[in-house]
Each structure stands twice: as C-alpha cells, then as structure tokens.
N, C-alpha and C positions, 0 to 999 in steps of 0.2 A: 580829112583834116582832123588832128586831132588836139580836141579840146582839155586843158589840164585839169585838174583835181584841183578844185578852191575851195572846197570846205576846209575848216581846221580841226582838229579833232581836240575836245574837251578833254583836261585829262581829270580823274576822277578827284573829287573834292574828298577829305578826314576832316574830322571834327575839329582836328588840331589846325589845319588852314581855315575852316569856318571861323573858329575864334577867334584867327590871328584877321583876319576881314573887320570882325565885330569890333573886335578893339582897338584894330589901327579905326573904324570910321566913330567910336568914343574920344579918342585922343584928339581927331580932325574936331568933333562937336566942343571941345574943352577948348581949343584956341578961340572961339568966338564968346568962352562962356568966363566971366570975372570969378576972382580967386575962392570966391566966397560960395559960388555955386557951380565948383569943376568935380565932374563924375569921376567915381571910385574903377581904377582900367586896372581890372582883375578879373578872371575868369569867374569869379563867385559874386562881383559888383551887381547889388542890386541896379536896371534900369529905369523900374516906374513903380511907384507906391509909394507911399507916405517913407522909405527908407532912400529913396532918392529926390534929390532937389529937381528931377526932369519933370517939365509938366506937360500935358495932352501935346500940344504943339513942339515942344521940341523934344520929344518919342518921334513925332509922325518926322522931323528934320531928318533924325538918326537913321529911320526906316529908311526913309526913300536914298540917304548917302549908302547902305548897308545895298540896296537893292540895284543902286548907278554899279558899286563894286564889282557885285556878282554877274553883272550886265559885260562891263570889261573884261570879266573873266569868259563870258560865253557863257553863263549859267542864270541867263532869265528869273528873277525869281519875285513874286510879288507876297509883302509881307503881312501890309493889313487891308485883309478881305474877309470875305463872312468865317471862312473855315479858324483864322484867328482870333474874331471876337468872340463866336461861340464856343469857343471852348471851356470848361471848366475852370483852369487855371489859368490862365493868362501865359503866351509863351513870351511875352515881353517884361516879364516882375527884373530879371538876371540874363546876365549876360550868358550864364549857362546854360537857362532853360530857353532864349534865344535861339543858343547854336543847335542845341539838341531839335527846335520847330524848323529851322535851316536844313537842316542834316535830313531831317523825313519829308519836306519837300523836294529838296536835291535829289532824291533816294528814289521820289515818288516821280518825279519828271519824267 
C-alpha cells in the first residue's frame, strides 16, 4: 500500500517577505490602536523605545501576531526568548533590525 507524501515543503523565506510579515502584523496592530498612537509601517519604523508610542505589552502583542504569521507559513519561529533579551542591542528597537533577528533565526532553523 502506498502511503502519499504529506509533508509540504517550506519555500525559502528573503528579508524582503520577512518585512512584508512584520509590517502587514504593524498595520493589523494600528487597527486596534487610536489615531493618536498608530505605528510608523516603514521598513526603517522604529518599534520599541522612547521613539515609538509601543509599550512593553503591546511589543510582546506584535510579537506573538509576527510569530502566529510565520507559524501559517510553516516557519515556527519564537521571538522573545533569552537569545533576544540578551543581546546587546535590542532586535526589536525597528522594524529593520526585527527582520534582519527573523532572517538569522529562519536561517539558523
């Protein structure tokens, strides 16, 4: 008997589809958020620090929509863990330096 092939095959993630993730789940985060505190959805937008209106709790929001995403996708990926907070700089200040911590986890999987 034979049994079919049910895996799916992941097809390889670019920085340019990480960003496009990050900022459709900013956009998603700015419909719950009033006019007055809607994030800057640009590639260079800071997301945590005194240059952003996000505060601790809704970063960890953004994270875990950012982490459902790449689940849909087939690419597991978990955002704030010890290897995030200890780092030097923060890969969550910009949506930039976000996709670039995305991108060497994907990379490292």
């Amino acid at each position: 008997m034979n049994v079919p092939h049910t895996s799916q095959s992941v097809s390889p993630l670019d920085q340019t589809a990480i960003q496009a993730v990050v900022l459709q789940a900013v956009r998603t985060a700015n419909l719950a958020r009033d006019a007055a505190s809607q994030l800057e959805v640009s590639p260079t937008a800071p997301l945590f620090g005194s240059a952003s209106p996000l505060d601790s709790i809704g970063l960890v929001a953004l994270l875990l929509d950012i982490e459902e995403a790449f689940e849909t996708l087939g690419r597991p990926i978990v955002l704030s863990d010890d290897r995030a907070v200890s780092q030097k700089r923060s890969p969550f200040r910009s949506v930039d330096s976000l996709v670039e911590y995305i991108d060497r986890l994907i990379q490292g999987a």
